[in-house]
Every structure is written in structure tokens, then in C-alpha cells.
N, C-alpha and C positions, 0 to 999 in steps of 0.2 A: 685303541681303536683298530679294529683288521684291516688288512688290506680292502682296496676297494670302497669302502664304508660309502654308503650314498650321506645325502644331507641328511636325510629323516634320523637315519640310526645316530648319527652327532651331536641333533639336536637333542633325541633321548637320552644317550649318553651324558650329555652336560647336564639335564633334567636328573636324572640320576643323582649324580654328583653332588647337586645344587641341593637335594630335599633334604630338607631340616624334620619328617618326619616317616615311620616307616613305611606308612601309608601311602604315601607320595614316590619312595622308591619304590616299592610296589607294581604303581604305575608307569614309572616309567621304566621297570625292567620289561613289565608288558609289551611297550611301544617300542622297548631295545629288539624283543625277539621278532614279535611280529616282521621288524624295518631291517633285519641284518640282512648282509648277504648270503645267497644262497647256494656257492659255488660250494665242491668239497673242501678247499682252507680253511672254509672256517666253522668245520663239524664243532672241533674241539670247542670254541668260541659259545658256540649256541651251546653243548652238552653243559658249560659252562654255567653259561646264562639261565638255561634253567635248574639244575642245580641251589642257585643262591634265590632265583623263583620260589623254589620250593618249599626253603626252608625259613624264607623272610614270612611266608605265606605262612605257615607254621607258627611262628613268633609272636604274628598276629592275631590269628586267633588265640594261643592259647594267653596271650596278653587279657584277647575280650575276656574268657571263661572267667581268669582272675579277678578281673573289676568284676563280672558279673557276680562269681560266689562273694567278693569283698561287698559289695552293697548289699548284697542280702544280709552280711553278718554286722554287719554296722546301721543295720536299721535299727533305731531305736524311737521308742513313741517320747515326746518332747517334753519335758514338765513345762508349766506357767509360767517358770525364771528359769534358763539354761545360760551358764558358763561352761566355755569349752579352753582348755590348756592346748596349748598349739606352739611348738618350739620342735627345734632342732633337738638332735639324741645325744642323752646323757646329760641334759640342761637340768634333769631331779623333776618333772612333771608328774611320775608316780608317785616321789616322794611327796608333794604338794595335796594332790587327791589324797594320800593318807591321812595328812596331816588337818585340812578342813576338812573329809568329811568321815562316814563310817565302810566307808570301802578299804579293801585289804589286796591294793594290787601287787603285782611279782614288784620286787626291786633287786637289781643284778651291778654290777658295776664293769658291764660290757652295752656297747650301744643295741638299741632296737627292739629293747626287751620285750615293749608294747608291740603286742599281734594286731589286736584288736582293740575296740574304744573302750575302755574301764568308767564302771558310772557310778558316781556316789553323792548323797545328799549331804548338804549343808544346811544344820539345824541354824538360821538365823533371827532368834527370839519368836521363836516355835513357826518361822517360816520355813518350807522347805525351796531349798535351791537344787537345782540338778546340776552338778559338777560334773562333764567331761574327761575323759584326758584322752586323746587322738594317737597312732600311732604316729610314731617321729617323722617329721618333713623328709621326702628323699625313702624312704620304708615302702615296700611294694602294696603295702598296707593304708598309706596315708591315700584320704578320701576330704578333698574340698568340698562335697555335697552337705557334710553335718554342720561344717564348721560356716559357711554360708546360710546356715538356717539358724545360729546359735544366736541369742539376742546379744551376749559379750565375749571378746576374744581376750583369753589371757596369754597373754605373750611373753612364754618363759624365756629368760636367754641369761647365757653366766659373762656375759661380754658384748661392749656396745654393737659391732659389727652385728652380730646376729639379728638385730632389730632389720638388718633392709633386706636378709634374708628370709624372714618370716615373712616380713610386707610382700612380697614377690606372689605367694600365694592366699594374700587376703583382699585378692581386686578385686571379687567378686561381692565382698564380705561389705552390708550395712551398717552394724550395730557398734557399739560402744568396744572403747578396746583399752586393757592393762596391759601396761609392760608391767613384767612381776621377774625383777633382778635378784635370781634366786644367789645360793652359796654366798651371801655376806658373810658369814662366818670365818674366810679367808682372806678377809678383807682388815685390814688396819684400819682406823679410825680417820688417817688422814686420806685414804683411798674412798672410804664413805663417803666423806665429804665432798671430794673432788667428784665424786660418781652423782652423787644429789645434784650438786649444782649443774655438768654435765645435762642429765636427763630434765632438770627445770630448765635451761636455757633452751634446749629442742622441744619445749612446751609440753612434753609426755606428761599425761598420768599413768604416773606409777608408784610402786612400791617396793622398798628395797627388803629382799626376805632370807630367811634362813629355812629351810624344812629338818636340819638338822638339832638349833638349837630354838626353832618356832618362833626367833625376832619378824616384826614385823607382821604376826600371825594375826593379831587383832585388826591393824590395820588394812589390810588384804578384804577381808572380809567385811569390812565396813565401806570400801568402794566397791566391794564385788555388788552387795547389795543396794548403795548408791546408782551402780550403773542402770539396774532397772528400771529406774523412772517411777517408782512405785511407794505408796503411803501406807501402813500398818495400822489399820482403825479395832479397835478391841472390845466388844461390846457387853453387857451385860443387864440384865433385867433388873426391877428394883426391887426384887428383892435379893438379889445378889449383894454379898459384900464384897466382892471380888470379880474384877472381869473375867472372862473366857481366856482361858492360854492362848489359844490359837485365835491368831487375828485374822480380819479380814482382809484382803491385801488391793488396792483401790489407787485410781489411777490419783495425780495432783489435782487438787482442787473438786474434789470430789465432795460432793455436799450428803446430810442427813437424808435428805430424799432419797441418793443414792445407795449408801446403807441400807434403807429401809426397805428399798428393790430388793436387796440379796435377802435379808435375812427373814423378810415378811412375803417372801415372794409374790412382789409386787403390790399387794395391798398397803399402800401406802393412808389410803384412808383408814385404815385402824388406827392410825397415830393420834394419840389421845397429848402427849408430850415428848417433848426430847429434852437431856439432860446430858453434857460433857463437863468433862476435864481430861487436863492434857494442854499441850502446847496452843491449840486455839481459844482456848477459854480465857475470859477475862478473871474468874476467880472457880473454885473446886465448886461440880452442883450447877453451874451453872442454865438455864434456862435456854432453849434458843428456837429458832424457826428449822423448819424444812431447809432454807434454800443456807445454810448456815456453812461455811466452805471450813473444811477438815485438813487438819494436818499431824505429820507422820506422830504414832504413838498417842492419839488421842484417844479415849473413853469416852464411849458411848453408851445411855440408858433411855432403853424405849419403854415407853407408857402405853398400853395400847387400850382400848377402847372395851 
């Protein structure tokens, strides 16, 4: 503080001090220069003070420009089912996107490698899922706006602490969430264990995985599509002896009426019969009504009019 200092310039000064962001210093260097004294002693003081003015103001923007071009580059249009990987660097998250989908991100064994968000599809019994991978937390790169729109957060980490480091930036975050404890592979048998019942006493769902030797790789994939909430209806005409590969993908409790929205596009009075098998049916062939409630990997055959 210079000689002289009135109250104003103290208060700003301790404002100063106090901002937890640059924005807020900012402001109160503003309030420092405006309120100092204005005898000659304290030129130096003020040439000072603007000096670090200028360059915090510098900072700032070129901070904004950054987010600005980062959100342009990480705009991506969303599929139907989005998993997004979200971990700390060098947790193997590009190794994971390799390993479920048909993406070919960089992999380095120096942290940060991910620039940008790498996107690749998960063929899940000819579902398509949109797999994520984010640049690492802490990366001038990393962008909570995607991972906030994502329907499930996979939460890579090689060690438990990492899990309250992730949470720190998933407050904003709705939807369903994996921990996915990647490098088992370096793990003994008796540290598995010890790590399963760990992550089941803290109530997680998770999955313990390798992207090295792919343990765990089935199972990963079978809660990734779990977490959508979502039913697999497969339908086919009669004269088909085979359904459709590609199913319809249908919320729970989704009835033949429903079905017959999508695929008849809304003419639901052309329904002359319906016919399943699959997990809701009482036997293969079976007969049933419009309001007939469907469950996952069922067959469907419409009869139409």
C-alpha cells in the first residue's frame, strides 16, 4: 500500500487480493487506479498498476477467444444414445474409444494427447451408440457444455481418489453415470477383489476394465446400453423369415400400437394382426392386441390390411 493510501484504494486493494477469479481482479485493479493517490510518489505505483491492468486484460480476452474457437470445435450434432468418457489424463480414454467403437484416436503415453472431442460408434446388436471421449479435466481444451448434454458419463479413473475429482466437474451433469476402472491388467487378483467390493460398498456402478487386454469389454457395453433406458423391438413382415437387423429402439413399456406409429407411419388402422416372440410372449407366434406392452429384443410381425 503507498504512502498516504485513502480508505477507497485499501478497500480495493484487499478486493484485489481477495478475487478468486481474473475477472474480479480486473475490477478491482480498476477501482485501485481510479482511488490511488495522486501526489508524485506514487507515479511508479500507478505506472505499476496499469502495467498488470493491461496485461490481466490481455489474459482475458484471449482466454474468451479460446473458449470461443473451443466451442466451435467441439460442436458436435448428438446421436439418439450419447456416452461421453470424462477422466483425468492418461486414465487410457482413447484407448477405451478404440477399443468399443470404430474410431482411431491418437494414443501417446504423455498426458493431454486429446485436443479435441474424438467420436465414435458403438455397434450395439446393430444399435448405434455415439461414444465420446473429451479432452482430459484440467486441458485448456476440456468443455463441460458436451458432457452436460451427454445422456451417460463414463467416468475413467486408474485409482479410487480420482472418482471426487471427476465429480467436482459433473454438477451440472443429469443423466446416468459409469465409473469404468480402467488398467486392471496391473492389478493381482487379490487387489480386484479388494477394488470390487470397495466400489460396491460406495454403491457405484461400475465396471472393472482393461483397453489393453479388453477384460471387462463385454460388460462395459452391456451397462453402457443399459443406461439408456431404452428397449430393442425387431420387426419383420410375414412373409419374412427373419427379422430386420436393425431394430427399433423404444422407450419401456412401449406397446404394438407404438410400433406401429413408427413403422406405419401412424396408420395404425391398417393393422389387420400382430404377432411376437421374444421375451414378452407367452409362446413363439404368438397373437396379441395393440395395447400389448413390449420388452427388450422382442419380434414383431404386422399383418396389415
Amino acid at each position: 500500500m503507498p504512502i498516504n493510501a485513502n480508505y477507497e484504494f485499501a478497500a480495493a486493494e484487499k478486493h484485489f487480493y481477495d478475487a478468486q477469479t481474473d475477472e474480479d481482479k480486473l475490477l478491482a485493479l480498476e477501482e485501485m487506479i481510479k482511488t490511488m493517490p495522486s501526489h508524485k510518489g506514487a507515479e511508479n505505483l500507478r505506472a505499476n498498476l496499469r502495467t498488470r491492468y493491461k496485461k490481466l486484460k490481455a489474459k482475458i480476452e484471449i482466454a474468451k477467444k479460446r473458449k470461443k474457437g473451443s466451442s466451435q470445435a467441439f460442436s458436435i450434432k448428438k446421436g439418439e444414445m450419447q456416452a461421453t468418457l470424462v477422466g483425468l489424463t492418461s486414465t487410457g480414454k482413447s484407448s477405451i474409444l478404440k477399443c468399443l467403437t470404430n474410431a482411431n484416436p491418437k494414443i501417446a503415453n504423455y498426458g493431454f494427447t486429446t485436443k479435441i472431442p474424438e467420436v465414435g460408434i458403438l455397434n450395439y446388436g446393430n444399435c448405434q451408440i455415439q461414444i465420446l471421449d473429451l479432452p482430459a479435466i484440467g486441458s485448456d481444451n476440456f468443455d463441460t457444455g458436451i458432457i452436460n448434454t451427454s445422456d451417460t458419463a463414463l467416468i475413467v479413473i486408474n485409482n479410487m481418489s480420482q472418482i471426487q475429482e471427476v465429480e467436482k466437474v459433473l454438477n451440472n451433469f443429469k443423466g446416468k453415470r459409469i465409473i469404468v476402472f480402467n488398467k486392471i491388467d496391473l492389478l493381482n487378483p487379490t487387489e480386484k477383489r479388494k477394488l470390487t467390493e470397495n466400489l460396491k460398498t460406495k454403491k457405484h456402478n461400475f465396471v472393472l476394465f482393461s483397453a489393453r487386454t479388453r477384460e471387462g469389454e463385454q460388460d462395459l457395453k452391456d451397462k453402457i446400453f443399459s443406461s439408456f433406458d431404452k428397449i430393442r423391438i425387431y420387426t419383420k413382415s410375414p412373409n419374412q423369415k427373419s427379422p430386420d437387423n436393425d431394430p427399433v429402439i423404444m422407450q419401456p413399456k412401449s406397446t404394438i400400437k407404438d410400433v406401429a406409429r413408427i413403422i406405419l407411419r401412424g396408420r395404425i388402422d391398417l393393422i389387420k394382426k400382430a404377432r411376437i416372440w421374444g421375451p414378452s410372449s407367452k409362446f413363439g407366434g404368438q397373437e396379441v392386441g395393440l395395447n400389448h406392452e413390449l420388452k427388450d429384443k422382442d419380434v414383431v410381425e404386422l399383418s396389415t390390411r
